[in-house]
MARKOLDO-218888 format. One record per residue (C-alpha): residue number from 1; x, y, z; residue in one letter. Coordinates in steps of 0.5 Angstrom, whole numbers, plus 500, padded with zeros to 3 digits. Layout:
<kemar seq="NUM" u="X" v="Y" w="Z" type="A"/>
...
This chain:
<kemar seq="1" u="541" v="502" w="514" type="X"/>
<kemar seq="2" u="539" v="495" w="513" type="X"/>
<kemar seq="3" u="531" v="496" w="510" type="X"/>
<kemar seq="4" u="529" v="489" w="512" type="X"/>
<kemar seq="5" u="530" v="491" w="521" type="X"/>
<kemar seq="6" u="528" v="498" w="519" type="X"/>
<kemar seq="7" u="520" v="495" w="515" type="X"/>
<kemar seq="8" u="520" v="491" w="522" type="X"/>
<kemar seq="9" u="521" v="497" w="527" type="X"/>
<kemar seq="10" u="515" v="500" w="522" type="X"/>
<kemar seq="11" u="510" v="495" w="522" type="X"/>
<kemar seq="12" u="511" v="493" w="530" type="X"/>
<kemar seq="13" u="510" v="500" w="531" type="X"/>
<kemar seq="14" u="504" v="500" w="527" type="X"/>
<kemar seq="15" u="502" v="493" w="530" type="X"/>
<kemar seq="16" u="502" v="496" w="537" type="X"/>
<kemar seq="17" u="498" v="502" w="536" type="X"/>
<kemar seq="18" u="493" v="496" w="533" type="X"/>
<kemar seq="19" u="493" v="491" w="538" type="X"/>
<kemar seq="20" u="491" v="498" w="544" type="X"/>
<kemar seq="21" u="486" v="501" w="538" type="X"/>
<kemar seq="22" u="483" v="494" w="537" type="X"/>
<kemar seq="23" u="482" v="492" w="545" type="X"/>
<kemar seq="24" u="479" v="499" w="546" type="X"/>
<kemar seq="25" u="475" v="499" w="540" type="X"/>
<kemar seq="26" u="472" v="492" w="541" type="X"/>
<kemar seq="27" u="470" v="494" w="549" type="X"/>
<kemar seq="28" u="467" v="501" w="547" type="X"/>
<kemar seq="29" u="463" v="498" w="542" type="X"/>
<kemar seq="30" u="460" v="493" w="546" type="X"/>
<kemar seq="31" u="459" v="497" w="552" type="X"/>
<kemar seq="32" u="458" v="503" w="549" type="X"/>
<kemar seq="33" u="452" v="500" w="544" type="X"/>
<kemar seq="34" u="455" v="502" w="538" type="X"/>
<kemar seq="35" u="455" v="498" w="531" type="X"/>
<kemar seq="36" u="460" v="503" w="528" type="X"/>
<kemar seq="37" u="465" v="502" w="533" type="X"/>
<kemar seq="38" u="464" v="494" w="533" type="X"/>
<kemar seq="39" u="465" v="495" w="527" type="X"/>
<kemar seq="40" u="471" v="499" w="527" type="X"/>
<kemar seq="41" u="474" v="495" w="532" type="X"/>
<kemar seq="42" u="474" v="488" w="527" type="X"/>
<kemar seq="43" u="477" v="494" w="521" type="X"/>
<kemar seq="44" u="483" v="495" w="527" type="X"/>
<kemar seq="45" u="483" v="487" w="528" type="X"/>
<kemar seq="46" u="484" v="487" w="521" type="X"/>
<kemar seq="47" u="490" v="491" w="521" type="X"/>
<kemar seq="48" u="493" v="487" w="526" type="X"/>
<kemar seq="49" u="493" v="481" w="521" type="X"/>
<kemar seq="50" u="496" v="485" w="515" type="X"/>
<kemar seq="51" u="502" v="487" w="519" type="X"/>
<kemar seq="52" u="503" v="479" w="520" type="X"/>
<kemar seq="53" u="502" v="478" w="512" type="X"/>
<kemar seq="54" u="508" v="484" w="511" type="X"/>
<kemar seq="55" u="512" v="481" w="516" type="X"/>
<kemar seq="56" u="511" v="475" w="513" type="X"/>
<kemar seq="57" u="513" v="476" w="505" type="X"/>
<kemar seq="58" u="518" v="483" w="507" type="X"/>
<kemar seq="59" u="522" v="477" w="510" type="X"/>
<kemar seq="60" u="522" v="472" w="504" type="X"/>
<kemar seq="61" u="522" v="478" w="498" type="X"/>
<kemar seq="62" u="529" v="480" w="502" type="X"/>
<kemar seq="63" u="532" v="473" w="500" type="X"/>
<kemar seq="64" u="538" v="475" w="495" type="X"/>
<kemar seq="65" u="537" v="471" w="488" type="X"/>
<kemar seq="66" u="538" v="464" w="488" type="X"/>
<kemar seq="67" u="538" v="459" w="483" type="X"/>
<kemar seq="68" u="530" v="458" w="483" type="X"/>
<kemar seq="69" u="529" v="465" w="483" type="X"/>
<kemar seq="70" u="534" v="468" w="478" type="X"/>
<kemar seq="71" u="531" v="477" w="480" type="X"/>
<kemar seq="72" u="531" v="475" w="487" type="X"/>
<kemar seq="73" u="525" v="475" w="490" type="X"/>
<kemar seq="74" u="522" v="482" w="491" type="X"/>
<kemar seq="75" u="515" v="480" w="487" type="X"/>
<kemar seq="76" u="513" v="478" w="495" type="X"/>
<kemar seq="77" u="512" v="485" w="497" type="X"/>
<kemar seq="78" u="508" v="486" w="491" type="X"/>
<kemar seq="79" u="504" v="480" w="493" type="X"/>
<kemar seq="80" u="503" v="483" w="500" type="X"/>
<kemar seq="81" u="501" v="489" w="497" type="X"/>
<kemar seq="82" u="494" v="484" w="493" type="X"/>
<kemar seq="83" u="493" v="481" w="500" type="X"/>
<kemar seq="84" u="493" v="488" w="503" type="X"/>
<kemar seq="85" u="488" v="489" w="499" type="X"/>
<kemar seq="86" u="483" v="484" w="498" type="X"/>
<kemar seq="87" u="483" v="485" w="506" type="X"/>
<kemar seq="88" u="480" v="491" w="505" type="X"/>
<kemar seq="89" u="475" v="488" w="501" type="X"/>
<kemar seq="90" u="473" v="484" w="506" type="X"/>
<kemar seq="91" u="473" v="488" w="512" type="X"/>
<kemar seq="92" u="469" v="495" w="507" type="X"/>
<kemar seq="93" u="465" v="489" w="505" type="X"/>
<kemar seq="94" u="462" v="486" w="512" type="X"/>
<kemar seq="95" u="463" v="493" w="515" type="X"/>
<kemar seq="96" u="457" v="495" w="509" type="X"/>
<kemar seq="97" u="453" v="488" w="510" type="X"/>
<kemar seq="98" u="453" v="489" w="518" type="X"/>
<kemar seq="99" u="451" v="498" w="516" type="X"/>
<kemar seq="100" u="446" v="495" w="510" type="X"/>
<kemar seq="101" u="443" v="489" w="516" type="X"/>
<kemar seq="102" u="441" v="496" w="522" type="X"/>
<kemar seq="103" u="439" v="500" w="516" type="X"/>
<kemar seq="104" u="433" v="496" w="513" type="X"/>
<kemar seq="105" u="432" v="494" w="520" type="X"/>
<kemar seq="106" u="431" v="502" w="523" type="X"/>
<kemar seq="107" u="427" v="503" w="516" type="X"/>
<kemar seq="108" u="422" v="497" w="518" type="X"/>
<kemar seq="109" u="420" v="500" w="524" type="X"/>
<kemar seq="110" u="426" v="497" w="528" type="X"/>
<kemar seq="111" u="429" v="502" w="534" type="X"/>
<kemar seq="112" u="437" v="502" w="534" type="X"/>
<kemar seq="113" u="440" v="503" w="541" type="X"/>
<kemar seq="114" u="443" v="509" w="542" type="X"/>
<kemar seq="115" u="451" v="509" w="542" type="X"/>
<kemar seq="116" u="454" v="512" w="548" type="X"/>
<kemar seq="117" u="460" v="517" w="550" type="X"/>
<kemar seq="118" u="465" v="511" w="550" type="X"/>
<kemar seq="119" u="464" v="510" w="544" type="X"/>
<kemar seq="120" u="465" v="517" w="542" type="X"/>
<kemar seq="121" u="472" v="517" w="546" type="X"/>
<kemar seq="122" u="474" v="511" w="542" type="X"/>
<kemar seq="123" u="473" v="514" w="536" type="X"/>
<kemar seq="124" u="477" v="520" w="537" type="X"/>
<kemar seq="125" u="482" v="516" w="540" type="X"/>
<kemar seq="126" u="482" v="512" w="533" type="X"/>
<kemar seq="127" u="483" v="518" w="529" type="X"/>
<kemar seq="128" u="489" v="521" w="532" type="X"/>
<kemar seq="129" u="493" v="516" w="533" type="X"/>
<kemar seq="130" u="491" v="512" w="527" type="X"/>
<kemar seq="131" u="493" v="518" w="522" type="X"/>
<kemar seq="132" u="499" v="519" w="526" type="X"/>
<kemar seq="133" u="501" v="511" w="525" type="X"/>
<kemar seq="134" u="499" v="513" w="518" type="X"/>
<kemar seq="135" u="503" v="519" w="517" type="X"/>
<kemar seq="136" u="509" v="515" w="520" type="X"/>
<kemar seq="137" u="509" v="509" w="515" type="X"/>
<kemar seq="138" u="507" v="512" w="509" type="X"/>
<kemar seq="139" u="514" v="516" w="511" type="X"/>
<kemar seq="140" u="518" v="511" w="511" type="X"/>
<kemar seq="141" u="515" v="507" w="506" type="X"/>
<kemar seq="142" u="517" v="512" w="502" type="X"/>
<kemar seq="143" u="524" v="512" w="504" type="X"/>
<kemar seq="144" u="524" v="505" w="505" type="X"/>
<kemar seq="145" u="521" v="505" w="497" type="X"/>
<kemar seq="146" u="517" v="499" w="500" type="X"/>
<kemar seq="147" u="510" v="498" w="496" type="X"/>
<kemar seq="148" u="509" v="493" w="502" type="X"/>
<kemar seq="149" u="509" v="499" w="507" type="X"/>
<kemar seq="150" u="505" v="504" w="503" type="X"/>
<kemar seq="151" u="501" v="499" w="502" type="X"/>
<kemar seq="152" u="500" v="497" w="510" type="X"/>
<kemar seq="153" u="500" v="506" w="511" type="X"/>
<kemar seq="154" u="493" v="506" w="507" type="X"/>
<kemar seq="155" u="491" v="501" w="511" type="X"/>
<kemar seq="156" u="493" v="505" w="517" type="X"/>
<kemar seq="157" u="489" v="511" w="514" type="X"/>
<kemar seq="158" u="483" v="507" w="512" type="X"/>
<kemar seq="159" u="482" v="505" w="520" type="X"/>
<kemar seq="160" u="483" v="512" w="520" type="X"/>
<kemar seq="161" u="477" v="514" w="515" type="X"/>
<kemar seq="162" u="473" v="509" w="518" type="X"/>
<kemar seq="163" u="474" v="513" w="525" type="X"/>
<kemar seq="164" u="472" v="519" w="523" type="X"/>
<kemar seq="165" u="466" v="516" w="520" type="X"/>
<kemar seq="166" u="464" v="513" w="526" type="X"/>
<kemar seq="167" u="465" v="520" w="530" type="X"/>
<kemar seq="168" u="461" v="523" w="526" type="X"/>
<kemar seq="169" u="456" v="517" w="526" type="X"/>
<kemar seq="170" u="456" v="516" w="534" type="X"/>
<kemar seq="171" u="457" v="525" w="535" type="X"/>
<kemar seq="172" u="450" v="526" w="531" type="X"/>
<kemar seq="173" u="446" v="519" w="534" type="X"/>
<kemar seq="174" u="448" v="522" w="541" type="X"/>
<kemar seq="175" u="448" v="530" w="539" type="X"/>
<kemar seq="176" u="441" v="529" w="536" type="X"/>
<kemar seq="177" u="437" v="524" w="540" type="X"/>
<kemar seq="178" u="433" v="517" w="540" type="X"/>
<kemar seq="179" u="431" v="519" w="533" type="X"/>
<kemar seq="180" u="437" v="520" w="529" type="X"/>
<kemar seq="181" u="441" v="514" w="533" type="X"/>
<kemar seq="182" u="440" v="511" w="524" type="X"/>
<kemar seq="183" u="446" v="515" w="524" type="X"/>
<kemar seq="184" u="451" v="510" w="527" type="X"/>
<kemar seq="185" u="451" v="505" w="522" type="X"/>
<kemar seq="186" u="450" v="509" w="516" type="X"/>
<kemar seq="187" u="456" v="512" w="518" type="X"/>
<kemar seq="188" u="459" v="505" w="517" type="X"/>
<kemar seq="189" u="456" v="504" w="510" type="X"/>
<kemar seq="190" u="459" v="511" w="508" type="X"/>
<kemar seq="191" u="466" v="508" w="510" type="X"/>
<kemar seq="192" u="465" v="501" w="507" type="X"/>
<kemar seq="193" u="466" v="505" w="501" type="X"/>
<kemar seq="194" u="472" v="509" w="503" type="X"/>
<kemar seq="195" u="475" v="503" w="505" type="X"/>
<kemar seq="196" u="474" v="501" w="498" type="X"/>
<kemar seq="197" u="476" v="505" w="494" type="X"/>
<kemar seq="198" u="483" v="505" w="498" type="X"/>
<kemar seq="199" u="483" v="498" w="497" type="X"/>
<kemar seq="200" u="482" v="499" w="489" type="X"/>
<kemar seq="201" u="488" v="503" w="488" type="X"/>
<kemar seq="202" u="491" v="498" w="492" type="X"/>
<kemar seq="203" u="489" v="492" w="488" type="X"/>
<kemar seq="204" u="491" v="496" w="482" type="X"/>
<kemar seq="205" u="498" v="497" w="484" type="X"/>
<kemar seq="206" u="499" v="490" w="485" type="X"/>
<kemar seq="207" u="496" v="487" w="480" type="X"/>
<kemar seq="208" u="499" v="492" w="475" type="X"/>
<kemar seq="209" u="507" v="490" w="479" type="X"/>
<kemar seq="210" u="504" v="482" w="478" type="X"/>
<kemar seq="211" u="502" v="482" w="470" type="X"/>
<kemar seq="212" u="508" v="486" w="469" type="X"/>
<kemar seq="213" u="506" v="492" w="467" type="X"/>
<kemar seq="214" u="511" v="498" w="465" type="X"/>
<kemar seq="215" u="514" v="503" w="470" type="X"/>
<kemar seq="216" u="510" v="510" w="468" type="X"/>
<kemar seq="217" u="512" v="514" w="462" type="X"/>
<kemar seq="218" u="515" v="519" w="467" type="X"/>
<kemar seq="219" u="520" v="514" w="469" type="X"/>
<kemar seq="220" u="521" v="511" w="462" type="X"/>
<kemar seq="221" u="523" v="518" w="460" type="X"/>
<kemar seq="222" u="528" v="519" w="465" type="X"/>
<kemar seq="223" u="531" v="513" w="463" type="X"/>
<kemar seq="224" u="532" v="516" w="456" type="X"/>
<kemar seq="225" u="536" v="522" w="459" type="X"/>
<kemar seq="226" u="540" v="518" w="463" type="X"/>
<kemar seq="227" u="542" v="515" w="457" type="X"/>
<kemar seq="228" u="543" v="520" w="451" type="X"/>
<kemar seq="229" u="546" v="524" w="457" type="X"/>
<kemar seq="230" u="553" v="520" w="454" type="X"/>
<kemar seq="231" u="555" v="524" w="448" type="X"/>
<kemar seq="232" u="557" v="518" w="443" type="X"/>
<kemar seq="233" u="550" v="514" w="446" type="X"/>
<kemar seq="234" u="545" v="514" w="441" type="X"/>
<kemar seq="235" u="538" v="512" w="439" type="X"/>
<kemar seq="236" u="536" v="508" w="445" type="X"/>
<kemar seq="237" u="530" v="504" w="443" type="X"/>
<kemar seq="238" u="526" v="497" w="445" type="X"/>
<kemar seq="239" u="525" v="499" w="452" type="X"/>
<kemar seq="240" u="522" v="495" w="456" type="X"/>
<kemar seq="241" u="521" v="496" w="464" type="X"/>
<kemar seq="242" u="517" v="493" w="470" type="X"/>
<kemar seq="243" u="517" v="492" w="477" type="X"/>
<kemar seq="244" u="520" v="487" w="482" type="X"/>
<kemar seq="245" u="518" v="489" w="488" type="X"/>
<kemar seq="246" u="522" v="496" w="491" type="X"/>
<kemar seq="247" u="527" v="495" w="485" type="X"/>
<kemar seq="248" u="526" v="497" w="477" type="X"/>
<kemar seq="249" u="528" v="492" w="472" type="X"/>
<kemar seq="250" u="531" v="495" w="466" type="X"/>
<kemar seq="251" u="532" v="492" w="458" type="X"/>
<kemar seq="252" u="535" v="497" w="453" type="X"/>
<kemar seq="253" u="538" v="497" w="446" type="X"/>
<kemar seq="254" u="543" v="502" w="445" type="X"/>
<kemar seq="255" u="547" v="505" w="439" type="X"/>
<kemar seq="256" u="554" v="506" w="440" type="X"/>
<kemar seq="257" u="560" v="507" w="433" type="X"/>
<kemar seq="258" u="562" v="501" w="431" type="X"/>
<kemar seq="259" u="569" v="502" w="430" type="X"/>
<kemar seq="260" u="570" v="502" w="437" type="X"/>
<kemar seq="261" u="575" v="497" w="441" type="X"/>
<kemar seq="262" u="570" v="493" w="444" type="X"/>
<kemar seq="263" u="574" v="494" w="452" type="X"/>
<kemar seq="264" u="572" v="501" w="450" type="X"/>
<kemar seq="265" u="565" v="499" w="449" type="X"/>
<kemar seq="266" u="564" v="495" w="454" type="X"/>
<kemar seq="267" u="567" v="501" w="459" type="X"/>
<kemar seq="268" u="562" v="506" w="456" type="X"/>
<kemar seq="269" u="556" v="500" w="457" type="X"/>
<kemar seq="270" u="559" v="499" w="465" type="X"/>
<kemar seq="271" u="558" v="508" w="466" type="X"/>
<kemar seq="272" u="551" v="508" w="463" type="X"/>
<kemar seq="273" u="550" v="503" w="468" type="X"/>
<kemar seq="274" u="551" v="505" w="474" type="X"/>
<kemar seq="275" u="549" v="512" w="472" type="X"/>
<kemar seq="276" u="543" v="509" w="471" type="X"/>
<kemar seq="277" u="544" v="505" w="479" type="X"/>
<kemar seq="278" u="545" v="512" w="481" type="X"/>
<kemar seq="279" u="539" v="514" w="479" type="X"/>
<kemar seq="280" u="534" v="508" w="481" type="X"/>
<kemar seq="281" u="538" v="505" w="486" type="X"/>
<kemar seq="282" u="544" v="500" w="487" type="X"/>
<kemar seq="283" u="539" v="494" w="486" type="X"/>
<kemar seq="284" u="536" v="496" w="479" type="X"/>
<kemar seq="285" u="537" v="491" w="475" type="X"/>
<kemar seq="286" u="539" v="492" w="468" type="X"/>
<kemar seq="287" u="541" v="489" w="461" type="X"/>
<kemar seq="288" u="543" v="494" w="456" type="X"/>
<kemar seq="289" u="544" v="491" w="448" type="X"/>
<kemar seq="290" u="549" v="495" w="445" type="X"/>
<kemar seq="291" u="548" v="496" w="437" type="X"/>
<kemar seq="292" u="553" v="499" w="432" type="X"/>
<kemar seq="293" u="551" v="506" w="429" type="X"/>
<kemar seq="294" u="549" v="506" w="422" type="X"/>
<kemar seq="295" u="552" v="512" w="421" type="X"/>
């Protein structure tokens, strides 16, 4: 399976559905007098561009190593992941500042045009289609092990969250009547903070990716078993692990008896490796300092 087609076929995928969800939405919104439905029909539009900027860096992060950049390039995909993310700030933000501006206008007096049953189909149309699109990247993300798709996922369900927002908003405006039509944009208020939160984690991760941080305790603990599983292994220490895009690095001293011919040694070092590619995958990168026992 090459990964970099397989990502492409997912984000196209992802991309098509954006482009019908972005028309429709833009049209129902603005036919159908719904500032919710505008509003998701620019979170839609924005769909459209982070699969640009996935496209984008899973090309460059797919470049083996070379001599500029001795780890290959896969920080390109945690790269991705941030922009992801910061987009979501800035729809999350602009959905909310557009739901804050009607709010303050109904409170004042002001009457908000009822949203009308296109609208409302969008809506539904929206949901369905983008938590399908979810459930299908988030799948091969995971398979793919590309944090750049999972990432461009949530995105996926967070058009899916908005909608169902939207739905509700819209629903209730048009069920209720003139009076209640304050309801289509506090629905977009409400998914503003939806959409952040997702964008937090996405954030979080890439961040973390980018500053280094070490992989979970969980994986470390792992890493140890693999490596004491080796009976004359001991005493594995100085750990150090990170993330460089979908594969792990690994920095491990070792213990090994120190009367032992150096071919042996070195034999034993080249099982722990790909004992331990076997477990994280062929890519992983691995340096393992061999020490001999004090015993």
């Amino acid at each position: 399976m090459n990964r970099e087609k397989e990502i492409y076929k997912v984000t196209l995928v992802g991309s098509a559905a954006n482009v019908v969800l972005t028309v429709f939405k833009f049209v129902a919104g603005i036919v159908g007098h719904s500032a919710a439905m505008t509003a998701d029909a620019v979170h839609s539009l924005s769909d459209l561009l982070t699969d640009a900027v996935v496209l984008l860096f899973v090309r460059i992060g797919a470049k083996p190593e070379d001599g500029g950049h001795d780890y290959g390039h896969g920080k390109y995909e945690t790269l991705a992941t941030t922009i992801v993310g910061l987009a979501l700030v800035a729809v999350a933000v602009g959905i909310g500042w557009k739901a804050v501006g009607s709010l303050l206008f109904w409170y004042e007096g002001g009457t908000l045009e009822a949203p009308g049953m296109l609208a409302l189909w969008a809506a539904l149309v929206s949901v369905a289609l983008k938590e399908g699109v979810y459930q299908y990247t988030v799948k091969r993300g995971r398979k793919l092990n590309s944090p750049a798709v999972e990432a461009n996922a949530w995105h996926h369900r967070s058009d899916a969250l908005s909608s169902l927002g939207t739905l509700l908003g819209i629903g209730g405006a048009i069920v209720l009547g003139d009076r209640w039509t304050v309801l289509d944009p506090l629905a977009g208020l409400i998914v503003s903070f939806f959409i952040l939160g997702v964008a937090w984690k996405l954030l979080k991760q890439g961040f973390d990716e980018l500053m280094e941080a070490s992989l979970p305790d969980e994986v470390e603990k792992e890493i140890r078993a693999v490596v004491t599983s080796f009976p004359d292994v001991r005493d594995p220490h100085h750990l150090r692990t990170r993330r460089i895009g979908s594969r792990y690095a690994i920095e491990l001293h070792i213990r090994m008896d120190g009367t032992l011919p150096l071919a042996v040694a070195h034999a034993r070092t080249c099982e722990i490796e790909r004992a331990l590619k076997a477990r994280f995958g062929e890519r992983t990168h691995i340096t393992l300092h061999v020490e001999p026992r004090k015993d």
